[in-house]
N, C-alpha and C positions, 0 to 999 in steps of 0.2 A: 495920624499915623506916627510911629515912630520911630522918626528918619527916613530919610527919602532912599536907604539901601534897602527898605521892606519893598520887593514888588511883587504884584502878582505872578503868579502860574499859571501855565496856560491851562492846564485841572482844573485849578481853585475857582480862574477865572471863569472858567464854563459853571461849575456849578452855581457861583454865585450870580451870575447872569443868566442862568436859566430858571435858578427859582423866581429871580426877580421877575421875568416875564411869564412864566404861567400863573402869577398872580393874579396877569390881567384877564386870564381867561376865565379864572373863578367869580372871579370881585368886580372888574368891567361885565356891559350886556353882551358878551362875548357875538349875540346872532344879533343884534339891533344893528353893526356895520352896514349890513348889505341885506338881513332880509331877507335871505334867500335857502329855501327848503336846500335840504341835505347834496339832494341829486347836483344843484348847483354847487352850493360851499364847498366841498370837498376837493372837485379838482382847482375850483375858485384859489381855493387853498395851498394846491399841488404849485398853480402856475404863479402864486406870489413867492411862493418859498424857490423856487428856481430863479424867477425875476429877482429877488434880493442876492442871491448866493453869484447870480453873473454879474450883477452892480456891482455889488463890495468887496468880493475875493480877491478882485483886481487890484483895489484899494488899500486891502488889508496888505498885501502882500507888498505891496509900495511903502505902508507904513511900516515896515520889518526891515525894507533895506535900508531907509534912512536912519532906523533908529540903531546907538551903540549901547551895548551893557552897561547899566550906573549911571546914564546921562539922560537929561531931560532931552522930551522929544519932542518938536516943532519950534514954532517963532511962540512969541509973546503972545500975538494972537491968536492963534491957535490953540495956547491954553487958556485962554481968556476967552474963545468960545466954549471951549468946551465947560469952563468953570459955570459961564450962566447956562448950558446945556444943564448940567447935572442939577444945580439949584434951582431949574424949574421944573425940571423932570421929579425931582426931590419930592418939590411941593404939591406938584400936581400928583404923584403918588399918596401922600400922606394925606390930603384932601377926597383923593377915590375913598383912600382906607374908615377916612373919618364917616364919609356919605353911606359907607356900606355896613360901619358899625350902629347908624343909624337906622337903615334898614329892617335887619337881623333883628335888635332889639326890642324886645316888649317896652320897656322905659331906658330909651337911649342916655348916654351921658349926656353932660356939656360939652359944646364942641372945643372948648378950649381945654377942656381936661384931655381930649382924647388925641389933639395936637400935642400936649407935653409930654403924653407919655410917649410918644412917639418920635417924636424929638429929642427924649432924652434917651432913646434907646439907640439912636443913630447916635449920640453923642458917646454912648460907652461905646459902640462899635469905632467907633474913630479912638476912641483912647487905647482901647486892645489890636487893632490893625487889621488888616484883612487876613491873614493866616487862620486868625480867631474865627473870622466873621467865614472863610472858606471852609473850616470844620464843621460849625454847625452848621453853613448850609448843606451840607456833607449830608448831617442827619437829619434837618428837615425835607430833603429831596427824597429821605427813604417813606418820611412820614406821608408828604406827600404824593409819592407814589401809590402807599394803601390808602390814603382817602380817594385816590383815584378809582383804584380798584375796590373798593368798596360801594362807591357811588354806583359803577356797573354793576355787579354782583346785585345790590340791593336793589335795584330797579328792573334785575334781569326779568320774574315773574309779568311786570306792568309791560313787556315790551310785545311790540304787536307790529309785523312785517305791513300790514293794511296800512299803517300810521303813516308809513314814507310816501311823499309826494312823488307818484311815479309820473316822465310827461318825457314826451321826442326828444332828443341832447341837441341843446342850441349853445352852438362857441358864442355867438354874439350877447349871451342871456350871461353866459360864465365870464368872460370879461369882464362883463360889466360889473357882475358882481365882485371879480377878483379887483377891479378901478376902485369900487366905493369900500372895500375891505382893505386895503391896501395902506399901509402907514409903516416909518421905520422907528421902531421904539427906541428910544436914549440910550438904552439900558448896549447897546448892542457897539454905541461909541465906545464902552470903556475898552472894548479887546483892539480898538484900534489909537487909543493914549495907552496902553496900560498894560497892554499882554509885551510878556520878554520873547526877544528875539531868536527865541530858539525856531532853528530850522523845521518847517511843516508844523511845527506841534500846535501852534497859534489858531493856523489856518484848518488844520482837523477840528481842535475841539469846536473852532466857529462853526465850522458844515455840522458837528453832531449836536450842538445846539439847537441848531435853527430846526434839523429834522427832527430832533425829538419836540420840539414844539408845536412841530405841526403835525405828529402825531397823536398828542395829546389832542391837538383842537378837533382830528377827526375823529377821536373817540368819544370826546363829549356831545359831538354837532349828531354825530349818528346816535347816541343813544340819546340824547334829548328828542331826536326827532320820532325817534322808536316808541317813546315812551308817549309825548306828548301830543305828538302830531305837527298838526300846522300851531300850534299851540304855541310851541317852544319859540316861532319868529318871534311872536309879540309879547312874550315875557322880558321885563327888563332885567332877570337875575335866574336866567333859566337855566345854570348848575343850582344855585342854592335853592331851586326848585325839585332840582332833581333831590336833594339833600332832604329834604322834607317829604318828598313821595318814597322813599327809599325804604324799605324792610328787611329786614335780617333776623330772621327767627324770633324769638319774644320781645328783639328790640325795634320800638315803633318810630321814636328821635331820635335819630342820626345825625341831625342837622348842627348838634354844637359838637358834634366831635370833630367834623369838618370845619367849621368856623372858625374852630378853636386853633388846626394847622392852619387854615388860610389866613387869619390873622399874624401867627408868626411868621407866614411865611411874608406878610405887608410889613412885618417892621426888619425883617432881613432886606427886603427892597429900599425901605428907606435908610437903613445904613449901607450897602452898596453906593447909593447916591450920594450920601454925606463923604464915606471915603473916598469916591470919585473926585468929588471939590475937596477934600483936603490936599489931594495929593495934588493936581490942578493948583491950587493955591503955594501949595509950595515951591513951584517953578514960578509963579509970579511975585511973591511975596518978597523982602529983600531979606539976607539971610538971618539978621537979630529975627526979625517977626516970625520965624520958620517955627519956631517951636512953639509957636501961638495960633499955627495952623487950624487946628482943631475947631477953637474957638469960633476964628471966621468963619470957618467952612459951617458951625454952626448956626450964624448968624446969616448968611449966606439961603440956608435951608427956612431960617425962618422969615425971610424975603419971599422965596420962593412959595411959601406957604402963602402967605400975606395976599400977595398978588393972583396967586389961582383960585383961592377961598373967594375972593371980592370979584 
């Protein structure tokens, strides 16, 4: 980044933290969590997004009043969790992206080609800042959204009210499955290093994040389940399934047009991550090394690589 006066928005900051996580619901096996037909996931779903939003609001909101405009926020260690936070969040992103490029592909790359380019794409994103990196997730959120709406649309014909598992409502069956669904993604640290202290604005965009997230997940979980049945539990990539059954008038593959967003939308995730540890690094680093931020932060990411890959 350049200079530690570049901070996020609390805008910028949602948007870039919200593509980053519905990547994982395209490119992760979004239903292999828990397994569990729609009737379940849904409110499964309902009751983790509440549970998260009573944990961390409190949190966030503690992180606002300690922090002052233009100054680094917490102790050393604090940013020095949050630095191997990012760097393995980083890597463990860019190693999904690489398994899922594998996937997708008739004759996949080499795995080290599809790590550098990936790496070198978080590395311009660190060199242009996050302003940059907030515009275009700007416009990949819109891309995003029509491959959303498209994926329903073109599966709308295939879908069949018979396919949903209907069965008595059990709280002890949806727990359980909101327990094994349940994880707080990295991506959701940065508004608590990194969002500016502007009164409420922090704390909204976090609540309209997390909801719009989980409404995405129950539009996919319900029309995969529409579509495919019990089918869709035990698919390990059951959107990019839906991407492949999907039809739209004389077009039969759909499947890379959405690839094609969801991939950019993997390497906007991994520069979030890299600018997360640059900026993290520049509260640690001493101040000659600050402008060599970058660097580390990419070396840093390719640690993080290194270690989830093996």
């Amino acid at each position: 980044m350049k200079g530690t006066d570049e901070h996020f928005t609390a805008r910028g900051l949602g948007k870039v933290v919200l593509l980053a996580l519905l990547v994982d619901l395209v490119i992760y096996p979004f239903s292999q969590s828990a397994r569990a037909p729609a009737q379940q996931a849904l409110p499964a779903s309902l009751l983790n997004t509440a549970v998260t939003l009573l944990l961390t609001l409190p949190l966030l909101k503690l992180a606002q009043q300690v922090k002052e405009p233009g100054q680094a926020t917490g102790t050393k260690v604090l940013w020095g969790a949050a630095a191997l936070l990012f760097a393995c969040g980083g890597g463990e992103g860019i190693v999904r992206a690489e398994g899922f490029v594998r996937y997708v592909s008739d004759e996949p790359l080499p795995h080290l080609v599809v790590y550098v380019l990936l790496l070198a794409a978080a590395f311009y994103a660190m060199r242009g800042g996050i302003k940059a990196l907030a515009r275009t997730s700007g416009v990949l959120l819109c891309l995003f959204a029509l491959s959303l709406a498209m994926l329903v649309v073109s599966n709308a014909r295939s879908m069949r009210l018979e396919n949903l598992t209907a069965q008595p409502f059990d709280a002890v069956q949806v727990a359980s499955a909101a327990w094994k669904g349940f994880r707080f993604p990295a991506e959701l640290a940065l508004f608590f290093f990194f969002a500016p202290p502007a009164e409420g604005r922090p704390r909204c965009s976090y609540r309209r994040t997390l909801l719009l997230l989980c409404g995405a997940y129950l539009v996919l979980t319900m029309t995969a389940e529409l579509v495919m049945g019990g089918q869709s539990q035990i698919q390990s990539q059951a959107v990019h399934a839906l991407s492949r059954l999907g039809r739209m008038s004389v077009f039969r593959r759909l499947d890379a047009l959405h690839v094609g967003v969801w991939l950019l939308a993997s390497l906007a995730k991994a520069s979030a991550f890299g600018l997360g540890l640059q900026q993290a690094l520049e509260r640690l680093l001493p101040e000659r090394q600050r402008p060599y931020a970058d660097r580390y932060a990419l070396a840093g990411l390719v640690l993080g690589t290194m270690c989830c890959a093996g």
